[in-house]
C-alpha positions in Angstrom: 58.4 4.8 -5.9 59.7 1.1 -7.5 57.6 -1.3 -8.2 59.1 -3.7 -5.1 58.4 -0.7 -3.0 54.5 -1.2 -3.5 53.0 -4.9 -2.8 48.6 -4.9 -4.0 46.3 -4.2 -1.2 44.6 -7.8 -0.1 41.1 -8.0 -0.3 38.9 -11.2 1.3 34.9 -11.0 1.5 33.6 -12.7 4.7 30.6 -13.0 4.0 27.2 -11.4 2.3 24.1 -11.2 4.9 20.9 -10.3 3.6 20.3 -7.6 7.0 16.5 -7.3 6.6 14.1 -9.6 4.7 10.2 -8.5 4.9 7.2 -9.7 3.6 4.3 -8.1 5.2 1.6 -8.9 2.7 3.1 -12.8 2.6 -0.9 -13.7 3.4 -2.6 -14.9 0.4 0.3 -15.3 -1.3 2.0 -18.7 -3.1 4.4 -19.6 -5.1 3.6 -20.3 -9.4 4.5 -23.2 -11.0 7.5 -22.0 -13.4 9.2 -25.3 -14.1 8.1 -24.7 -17.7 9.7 -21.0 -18.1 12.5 -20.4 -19.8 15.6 -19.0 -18.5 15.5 -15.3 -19.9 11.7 -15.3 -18.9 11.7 -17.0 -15.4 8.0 -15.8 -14.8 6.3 -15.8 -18.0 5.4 -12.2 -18.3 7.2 -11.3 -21.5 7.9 -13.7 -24.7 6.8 -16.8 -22.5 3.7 -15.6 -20.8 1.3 -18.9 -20.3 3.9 -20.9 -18.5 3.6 -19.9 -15.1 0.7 -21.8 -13.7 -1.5 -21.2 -10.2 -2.1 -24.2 -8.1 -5.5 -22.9 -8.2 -8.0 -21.5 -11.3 -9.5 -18.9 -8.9 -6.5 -17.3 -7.9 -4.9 -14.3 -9.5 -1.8 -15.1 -11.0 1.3 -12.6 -11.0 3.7 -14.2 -13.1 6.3 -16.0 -10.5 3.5 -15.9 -7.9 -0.3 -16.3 -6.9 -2.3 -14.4 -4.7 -5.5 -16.6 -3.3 -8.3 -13.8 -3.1 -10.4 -13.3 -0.2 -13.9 -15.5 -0.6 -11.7 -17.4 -3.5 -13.1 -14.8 -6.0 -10.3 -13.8 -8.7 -9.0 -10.1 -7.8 -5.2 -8.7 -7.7 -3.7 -9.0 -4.6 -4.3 -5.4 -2.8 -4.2 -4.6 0.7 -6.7 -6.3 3.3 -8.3 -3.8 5.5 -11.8 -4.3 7.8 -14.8 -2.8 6.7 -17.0 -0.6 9.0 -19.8 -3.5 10.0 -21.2 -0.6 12.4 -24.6 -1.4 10.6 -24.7 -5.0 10.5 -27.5 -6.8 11.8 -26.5 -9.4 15.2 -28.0 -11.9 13.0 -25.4 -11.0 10.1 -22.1 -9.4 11.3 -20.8 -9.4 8.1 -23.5 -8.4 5.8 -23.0 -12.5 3.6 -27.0 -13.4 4.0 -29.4 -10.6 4.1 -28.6 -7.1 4.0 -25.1 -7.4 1.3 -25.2 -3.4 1.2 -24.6 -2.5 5.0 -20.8 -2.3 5.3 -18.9 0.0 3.9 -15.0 0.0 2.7 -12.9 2.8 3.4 -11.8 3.2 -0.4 -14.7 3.6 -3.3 -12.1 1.0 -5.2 -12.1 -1.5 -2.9 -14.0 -4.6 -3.2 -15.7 -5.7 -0.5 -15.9 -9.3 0.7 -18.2 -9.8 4.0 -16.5 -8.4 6.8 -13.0 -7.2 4.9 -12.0 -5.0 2.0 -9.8 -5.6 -0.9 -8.0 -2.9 -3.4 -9.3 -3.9 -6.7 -8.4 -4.2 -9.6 -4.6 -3.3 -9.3 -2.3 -4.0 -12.7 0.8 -5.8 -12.9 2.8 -2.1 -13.3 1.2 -0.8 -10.1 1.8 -3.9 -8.1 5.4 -3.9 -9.0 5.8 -0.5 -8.4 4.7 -1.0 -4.7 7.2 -4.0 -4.3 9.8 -0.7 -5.7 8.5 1.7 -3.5 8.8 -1.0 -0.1 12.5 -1.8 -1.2 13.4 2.0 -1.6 12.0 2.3 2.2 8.6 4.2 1.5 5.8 3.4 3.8 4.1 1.1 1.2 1.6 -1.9 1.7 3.4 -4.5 -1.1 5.2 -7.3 0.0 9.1 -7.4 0.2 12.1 -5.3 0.8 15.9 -6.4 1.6 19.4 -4.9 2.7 22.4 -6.3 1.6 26.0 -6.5 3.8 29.2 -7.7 2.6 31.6 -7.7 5.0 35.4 -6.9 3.4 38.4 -7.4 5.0 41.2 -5.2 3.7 44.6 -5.9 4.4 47.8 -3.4 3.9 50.9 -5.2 3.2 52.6 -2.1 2.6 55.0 0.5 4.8 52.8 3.5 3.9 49.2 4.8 4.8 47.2 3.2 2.3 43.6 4.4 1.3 40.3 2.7 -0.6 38.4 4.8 -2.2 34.3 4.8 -2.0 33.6 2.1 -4.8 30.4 -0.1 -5.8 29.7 -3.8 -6.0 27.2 -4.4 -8.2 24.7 -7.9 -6.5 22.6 -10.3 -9.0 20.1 -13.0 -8.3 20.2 -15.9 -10.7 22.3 -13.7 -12.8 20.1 -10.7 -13.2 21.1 -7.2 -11.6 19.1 -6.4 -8.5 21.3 -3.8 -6.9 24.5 -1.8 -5.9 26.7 -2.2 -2.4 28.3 1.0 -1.7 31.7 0.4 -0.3 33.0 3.1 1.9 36.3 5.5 1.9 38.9 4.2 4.2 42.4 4.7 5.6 44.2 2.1 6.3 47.5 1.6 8.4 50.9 0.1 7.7 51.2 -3.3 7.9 47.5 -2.9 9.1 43.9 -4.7 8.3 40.8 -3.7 8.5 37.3 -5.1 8.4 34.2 -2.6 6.6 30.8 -3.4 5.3 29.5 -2.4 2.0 25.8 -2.0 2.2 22.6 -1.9 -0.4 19.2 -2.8 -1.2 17.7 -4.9 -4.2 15.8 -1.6 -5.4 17.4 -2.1 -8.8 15.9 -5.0 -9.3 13.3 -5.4 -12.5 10.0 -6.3 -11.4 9.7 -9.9 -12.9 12.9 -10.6 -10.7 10.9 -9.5 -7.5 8.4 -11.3 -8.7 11.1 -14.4 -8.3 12.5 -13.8 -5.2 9.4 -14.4 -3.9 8.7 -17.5 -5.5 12.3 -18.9 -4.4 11.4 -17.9 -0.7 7.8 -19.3 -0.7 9.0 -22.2 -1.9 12.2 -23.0 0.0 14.8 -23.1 -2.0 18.0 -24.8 -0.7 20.6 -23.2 -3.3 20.2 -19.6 -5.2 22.7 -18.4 -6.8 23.8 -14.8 -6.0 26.4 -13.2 -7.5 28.9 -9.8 -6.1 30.5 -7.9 -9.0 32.6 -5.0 -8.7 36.1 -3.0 -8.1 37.5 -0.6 -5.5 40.3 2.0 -6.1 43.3 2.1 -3.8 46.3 3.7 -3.6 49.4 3.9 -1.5 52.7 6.0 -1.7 51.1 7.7 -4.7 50.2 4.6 -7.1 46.5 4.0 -8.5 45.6 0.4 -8.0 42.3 -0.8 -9.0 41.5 -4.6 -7.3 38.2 -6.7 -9.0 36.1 -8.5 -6.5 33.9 -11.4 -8.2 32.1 -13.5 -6.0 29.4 -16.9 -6.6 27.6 -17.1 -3.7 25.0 -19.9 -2.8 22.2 -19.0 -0.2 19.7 -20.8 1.7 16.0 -19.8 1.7 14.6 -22.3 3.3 14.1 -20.4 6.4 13.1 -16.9 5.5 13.9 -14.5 6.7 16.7 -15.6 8.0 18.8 -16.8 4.7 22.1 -18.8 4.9 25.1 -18.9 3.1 25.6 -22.6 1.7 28.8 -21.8 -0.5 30.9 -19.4 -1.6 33.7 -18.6 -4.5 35.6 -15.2 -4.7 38.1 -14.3 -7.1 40.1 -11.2 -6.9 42.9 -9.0 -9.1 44.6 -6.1 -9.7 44.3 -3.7 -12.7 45.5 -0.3 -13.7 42.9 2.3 -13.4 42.0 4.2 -16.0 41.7 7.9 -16.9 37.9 8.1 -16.3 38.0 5.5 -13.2 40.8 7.9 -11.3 38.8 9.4 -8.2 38.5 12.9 -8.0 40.7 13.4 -5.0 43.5 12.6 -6.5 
C-alpha cells in the first residue's frame, strides 16, 4: 500500500483515575516535615538523611512520614491488635497500675501497651516491604495500595481493520517510576473509534517514593505531578506504526481517596517501529 492509502491511528487519553486508594493502617500516622530535603532525596533516607523532621520527638520517624506510637513511647509503626485482658483485675482492665504482667499479646515480639499490642521493633526494609506486598494485592497489614486507569480513545481514520497491539505505559510520581499500565490488544473498525482502559498498580514504586505518597496525601496536596509515558504498536493494511503517548498530569489529594485531576497535557506521535519492537504476531 501508498503512503496516502494509510492515514496514523488517533490516539486521545481521557483521563487517568487512581481506581482504588487504601490506607488501612492511616491511624497513627502523619506526615514529616521535608521542606528541607532535596529533590533526589525527597525523604531523607539516603545522602540527605536528618532532614525529614517529626512534629513530635517521641514519635518514630520513617523518612516522608511519622508514626505516633501507642502510650507516646518511640516504636515502629506495626500493627495494633488487643491483648487478651482475660486476667485483669475490675479494678485495672488494662493491667497500667498494679498487676503490669497480666495481659498477654498474641505475638512474643509485640510490645505491649495496657490494653493493645504493638509489633516491635520493625526496620525500615520490612516496613517497606509490607507497603510492597499491600500494593501487589497480598493480604498484608501496611498502609497503602493503588490501581491506576487511563482511559484511551482510539480512533481509525483508515478504510481497513486496524489493530493495537498490547503495549505498556510506564506512570511516575513527581518524576520517579512507580509503575506500568498494560494497554490491551484491540481491533478496531473502519472509519471506527473506540474507547479502552489501560490498567496498573504503583508496585514498582521504590520504597522512599511510597514513603511520599503518603506524605502528599496526609498532607493535602492541591497539585502532584504525575506523569504517563509510553507507546503502543498499530498496524493497518499491513504497515507497522508505532504512536508515543506522553502525558503531565496534575492531581488533587486533598480529598483522599478520592483524587482529582486538576490539569492535564498529552502529546502524541508516530514513529517507525523497530526490529526488536515488531510484535510477535506479525
Amino acid at each position: 500500500p501508498t503512503d496516502e492509502a494509510f492515514h496514523s491511528m488517533e490516539y486521545e487519553v481521557e483521563q487517568l483515575d487512581v481506581e482504588t486508594v487504601d490506607i488501612p493502617g492511616l491511624g497513627g500516622l502523619v506526615p514529616a516535615d521535608i521542606s528541607a530535603c532535596p529533590a533526589i532525596d525527597h525523604c531523607g533516607l539516603g545522602s540527605a538523611k536528618g532532614c525529614s523532621v517529626c512534629p513530635g520527638e517521641e514519635m518514630w520517624n520513617v523518612g516522608c512520614i511519622c508514626h505516633n506510637p501507642v502510650g507516646g513511647k518511640g516504636g515502629a509503626p506495626g500493627p495494633v491488635v488487643s491483648a487478651d485482658t482475660s486476667a485483669f483485675p475490675r479494678t485495672d482492665k488494662c493491667g497500667l497500675l498494679f498487676d503490669n504482667d497480666c495481659a498477654k499479646c498474641p505475638e512474643s515480639s509485640m510490645i505491649r501497651h495496657g490494653c493493645f499490642c504493638e509489633e516491635h521493633p520493625l526496620s525500615l526494609d520490612t516496613l517497606t516491604d509490607g507497603f510492597k506486598d499491600l500494593v501487589k494485592g497480598l493480604s498484608d497489614p501496611n498502609p497503602i495500595q493503588m490501581g491506576l486507569e487511563v482511559k484511551l480513545v482510539i480512533k481509525n481514520p483508515n478504510a481497513f481493520v486496524a489493530q493495537q497491539y498490547p503495549g505498556a505505559i510506564s506512570a511516575t510520581y513527581r518524576g520517579h517510576h512507580i509503575g506500568k499500565l498494560l494497554v490491551p490488544a484491540v481491533r478496531i473498525e473502519p472509519f471506527d473509534s473506540t474507547r479502552e482502559a489501560a490498567t496498573g498498580d504503583i508496585s514498582e514504586a521504590p520504597p522512599a517514593i511510597m514513603h511520599l505518597i503518603i506524605n502528599d496525601m496526609l498532607r493535602g496536596q492541591a497539585a502532584v505531578p504525575v506523569g504517563l509515558h509510553g507507546h503502543v504498536i498499530t498496524e493497518c493494511r499491513g504497515r507497522l506504526e508505532r504512536v508515543n503517548i506522553e502525558c503531565d498530569i496534575s492531581m488533587d489529594l486533598r480529598d483522599t481517596p478520592t483524587l482529582k485531576t486538576v490539569s492535564q497535557d498529552c502529546r502524541y506521535s508516530t514513529g517507525r517501529v523497530t526490529d526488536s519492537e515488531r510484535p510477535i504476531a506479525v
